[in-house]
C-alpha positions, 0 to 999 in steps of 0.5 A, spaced: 473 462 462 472 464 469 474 458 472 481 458 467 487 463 465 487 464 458 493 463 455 496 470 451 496 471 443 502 468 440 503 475 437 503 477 444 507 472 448 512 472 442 513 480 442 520 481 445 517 487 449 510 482 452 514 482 458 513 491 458 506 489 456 505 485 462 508 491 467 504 497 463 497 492 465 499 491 472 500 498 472 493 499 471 491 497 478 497 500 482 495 507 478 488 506 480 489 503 487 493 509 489 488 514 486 483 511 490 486 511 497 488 518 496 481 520 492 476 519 497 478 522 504 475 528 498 468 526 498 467 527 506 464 534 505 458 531 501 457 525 504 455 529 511 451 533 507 448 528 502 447 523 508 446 527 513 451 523 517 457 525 522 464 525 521 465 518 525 460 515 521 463 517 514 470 515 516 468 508 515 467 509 508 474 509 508 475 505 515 471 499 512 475 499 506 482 498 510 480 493 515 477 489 509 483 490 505 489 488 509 485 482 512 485 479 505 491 480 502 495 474 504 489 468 504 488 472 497 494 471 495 495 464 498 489 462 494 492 466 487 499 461 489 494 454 487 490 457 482 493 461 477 495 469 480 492 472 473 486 469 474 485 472 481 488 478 479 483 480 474 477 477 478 479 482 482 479 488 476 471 485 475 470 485 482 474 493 484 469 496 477 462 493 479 463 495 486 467 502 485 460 503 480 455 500 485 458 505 490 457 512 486 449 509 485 449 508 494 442 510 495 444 510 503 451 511 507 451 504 510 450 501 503 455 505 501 460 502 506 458 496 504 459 496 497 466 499 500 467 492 503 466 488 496 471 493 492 476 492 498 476 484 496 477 486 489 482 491 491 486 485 496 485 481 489 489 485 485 494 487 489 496 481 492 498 479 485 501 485 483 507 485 485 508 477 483 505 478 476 511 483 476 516 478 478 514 473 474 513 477 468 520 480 467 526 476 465 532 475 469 535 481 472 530 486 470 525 485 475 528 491 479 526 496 473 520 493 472 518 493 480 521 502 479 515 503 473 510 499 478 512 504 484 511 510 479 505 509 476 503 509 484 506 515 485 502 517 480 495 515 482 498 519 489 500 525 486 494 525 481 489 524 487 486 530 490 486 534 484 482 529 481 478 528 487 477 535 488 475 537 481 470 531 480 467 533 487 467 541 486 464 540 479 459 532 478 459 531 486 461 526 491 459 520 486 463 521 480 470 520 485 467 513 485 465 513 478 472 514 475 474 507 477 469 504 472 472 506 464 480 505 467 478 498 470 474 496 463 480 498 459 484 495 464 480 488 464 481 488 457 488 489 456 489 483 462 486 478 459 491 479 452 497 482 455 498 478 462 501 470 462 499 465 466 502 462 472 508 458 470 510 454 477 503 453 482 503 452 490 497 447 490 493 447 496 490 441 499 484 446 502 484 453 505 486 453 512 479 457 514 482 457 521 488 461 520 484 466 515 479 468 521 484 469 526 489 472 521 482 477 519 481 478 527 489 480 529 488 486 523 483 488 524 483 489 531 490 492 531 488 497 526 481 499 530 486 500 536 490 505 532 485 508 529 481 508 536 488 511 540 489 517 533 481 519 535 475 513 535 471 515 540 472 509 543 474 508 551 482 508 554 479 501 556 477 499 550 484 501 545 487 497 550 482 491 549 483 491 541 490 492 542 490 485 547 485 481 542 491 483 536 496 480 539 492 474 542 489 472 535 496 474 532 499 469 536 494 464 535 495 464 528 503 463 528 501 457 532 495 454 527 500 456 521 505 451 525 500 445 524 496 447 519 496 441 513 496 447 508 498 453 512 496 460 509 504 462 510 509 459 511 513 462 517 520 459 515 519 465 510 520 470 515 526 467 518 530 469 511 532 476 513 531 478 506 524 478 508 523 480 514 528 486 514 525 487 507 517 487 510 519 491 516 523 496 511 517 496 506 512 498 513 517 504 515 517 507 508 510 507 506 509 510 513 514 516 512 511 516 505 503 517 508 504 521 514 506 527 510 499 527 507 496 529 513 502 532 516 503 538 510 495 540 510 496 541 517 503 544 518 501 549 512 494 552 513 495 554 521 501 558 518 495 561 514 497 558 507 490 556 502 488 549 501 491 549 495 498 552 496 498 546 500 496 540 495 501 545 490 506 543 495 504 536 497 505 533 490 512 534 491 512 528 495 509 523 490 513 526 484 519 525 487 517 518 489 516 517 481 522 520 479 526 516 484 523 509 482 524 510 475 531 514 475 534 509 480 535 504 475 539 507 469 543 511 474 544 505 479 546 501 475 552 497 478 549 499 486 546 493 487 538 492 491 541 492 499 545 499 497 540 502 494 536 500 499 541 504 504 541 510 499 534 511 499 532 510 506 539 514 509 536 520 503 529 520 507 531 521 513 536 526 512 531 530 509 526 529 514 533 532 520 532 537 515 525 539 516 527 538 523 530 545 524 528 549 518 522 553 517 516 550 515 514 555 509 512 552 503 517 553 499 522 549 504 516 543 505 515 542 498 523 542 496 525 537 502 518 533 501 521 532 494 528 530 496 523 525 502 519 522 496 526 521 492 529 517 497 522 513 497 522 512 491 529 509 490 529 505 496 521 501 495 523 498 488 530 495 491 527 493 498 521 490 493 526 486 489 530 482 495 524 480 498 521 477 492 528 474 490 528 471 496 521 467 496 519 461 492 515 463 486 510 458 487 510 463 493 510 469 489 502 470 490 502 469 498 509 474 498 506 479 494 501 479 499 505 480 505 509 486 501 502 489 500 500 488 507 505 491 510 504 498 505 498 498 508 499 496 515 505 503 514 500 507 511 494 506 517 500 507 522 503 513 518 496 517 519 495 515 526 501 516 529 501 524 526 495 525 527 497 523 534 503 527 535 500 533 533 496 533 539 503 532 543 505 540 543 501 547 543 502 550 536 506 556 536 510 553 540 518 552 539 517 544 539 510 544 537 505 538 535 509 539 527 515 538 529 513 532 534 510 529 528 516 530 524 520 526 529 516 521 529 517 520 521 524 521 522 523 515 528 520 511 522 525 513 517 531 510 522 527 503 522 527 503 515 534 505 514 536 500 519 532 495 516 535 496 509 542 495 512 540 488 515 536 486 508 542 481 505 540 476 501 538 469 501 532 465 500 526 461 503 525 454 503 518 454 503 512 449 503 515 443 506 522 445 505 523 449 512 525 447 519 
């Protein structure tokens, strides 16, 4: 049973809705996903006081996570593509609950960021495959709505977030953020073993290219330490310039060994279907329009002398714009096709943000253009994600999904950093103040992505073999 994916009921693969049923399930997980990420920033306090740590020192329970995360996604994915993706998937369930309730028993802070690590593997396990599940479940033509309700329930884990992170911590205490994690995955487990199929078309490996894996884990992670050195890290200029130098060497070299590895991670002949580059490069521009704000608003709000609760009021108008986009664009978009919607959403997100430009930053403005912001996302995400994944292979799907994932992520690291960052850039108060900087870079972002949708036409990759 570990080893093999088990087949569905007959009543459940014969049902004329077992491929919502396979979308619900997946949901599970980018619900889950997305609560987390947006949950656990909340347990700094009582980690401090419980740990008796500093602040650098507890930023690693998030820090480790990430690196893990995005190292992971594609050897993941590649893996799930020669061995079944519902089988890795719900490993990685199994995997995110042991270690999601490991971590709310952590006895020490290091051991806790340890089991951080252990639950990011089960995490990249999850979604590397959860876009492809998606994809394969659905039936022809019905990708895109599915791909919209999978945005949704993330939206949802976003918007639900800090009201249940901070609920939980006011009243159970830090553990209980972690704690949370363990009946959702045990429903979700069990609903996955019934509701899932198996993988129809495999991409066989020959043996996993261990080579490309380090180097591809030595680029992330050594570009994310450098972002996060450059937005605050107490590391030397010195050093930001050396992690940004070992990135790019070690990126380089992992292009090289994918060109002459027998059995490579990734076939870069899919990158050089523009469906998919654009695509990658608009999915990274989103989620870093859609991550900023998170630590823009707070900010924005409370040195305007508004409460930190007025301000998480106001910030859940993003992920419920998110949502309402991703689910109402398609009934309502039904004859525009994926690259326009794609044009649509992301020209939306920057006309908000040319908004928030120029009127004031009171919560009632803030919180009616964050919703018009998210509404743009949501829109333009299920649309980019279904060009990029008609244009891969589905015996690539995994390793496709995996990309899709990574470049989420990469968004949302470079979304946090790059705010932060210009919030230091002017003196509050003043006409063009850190605020208004970081608006812009948003804004700067939002134009990549508009650029990226335009330049998203279709195609499809020729992979495993088939390139060159």
């Amino acid at each position: 049973m570990l080893l093999q994916e088990r087949p569905r009921p007959d009543r459940v693969r014969e049902h004329p809705r077992a491929w919502w049923l396979a979308v619900a399930t997946v949901c599970f997980g980018a619900f889950m996903g997305q609560l987390d990420a947006s949950v656990v920033t909340l347990t700094y306090g009582g980690l401090r006081s419980g740990f008796g740590a500093s602040l650098a020192a507890v930023e690693w329970v998030s820090l480790a996570y990430l690196l893990t995360l995005v190292a992971l996604l594609i050897p993941v994915g590649r893996f799930a593509d020669a061995r079944g993706r519902k089988l890795l998937y719900l490993h990685g369930f199994g995997v995110f609950t042991i270690a999601s309730a490991a971590c709310g028993l952590a006895p020490t802070l290091g051991t806790l960021i340890a089991f951080r690590v252990v639950q990011a593997a089960g995490a990249a396990m999850m979604q590397a495959n959860s876009v492809a599940l998606v994809v394969t479940s659905a039936p022809p033509g019905r990708a895109r709505g599915a791909l919209g309700v999978q945005a949704a329930a993330q939206a949802l884990g976003l918007a639900l977030g800090p009201t249940v992170g901070g609920a939980l911590v006011s009243t159970l205490g830090w553990r209980w953020v972690f704690g949370i994690n363990v009946p959702i995955g045990i429903i979700a487990l069990v609903a996955g073993h019934y509701l899932l199929p198996r993988t129809r078309e495999r991409n066989e490996a020959r043996e996993l290219d261990r080579a490309g894996a380090v180097l591809l884990t030595v680029a992330t992670t050594a570009g994310l330490l450098g972002v996060s050195a450059a937005s605050g890290l107490p590391v030397p200029a010195w050093g930001v310039a050396a992690l940004f130098a070992l990135a790019v060497a070690a990126g380089w070299a992992f292009a090289v060994r994918q060109r002459r590895a027998p059995s490579p991670l990734l076939d870069l002949g899919l990158l050089r279907v523009r469906a998919v580059s654009a695509g990658l490069a608009g999915a990274l521009g989103a989620y870093l329009v859609l991550f900023g704000p998170l630590v823009l608003v707070p900010i924005a709000l409370t040195a305007r002398g508004s409460s930190e609760l007025l301000a998480g009021i106001v910030l859940t108008a993003l992920p419920a714009g998110f949502g309402a986009g991703a689910v109402g664009g398609e009934p309502l978009l039904r004859k525009v096709g994926d690259r326009g919607r794609g044009v649509l959403g992301a020209g939306t997100a920057a006309v908000s943000l040319v908004a928030l430009l120029f009127l004031p930053l009171s919560p009632g403005w803030l919180a009616a253009q964050a919703a018009v912001l998210g509404l743009g996302l949501g829109v333009f995400t299920p649309a980019n994600n279904a060009l990029i994944m008609k244009a891969i292979p589905a015996r690539w799907s995994g390793t496709g999904g995996g990309l899709v994932n990574m470049a989420r992520s990469l968004g949302t690291a470079l979304g946090v950093a790059l705010v932060t960052l210009a919030l230091h850039l002017g003196p509050d108060g003043g006409r063009f103040d850190g605020t208004r900087w970081a608006i812009a870079v948003l804004l700067a972002a939002s134009a990549v992505t508009v650029a990226a949708a335009w330049a998203a036409t279709g195609g499809r990759a020729r992979a495993s073999g088939e390139t060159g």
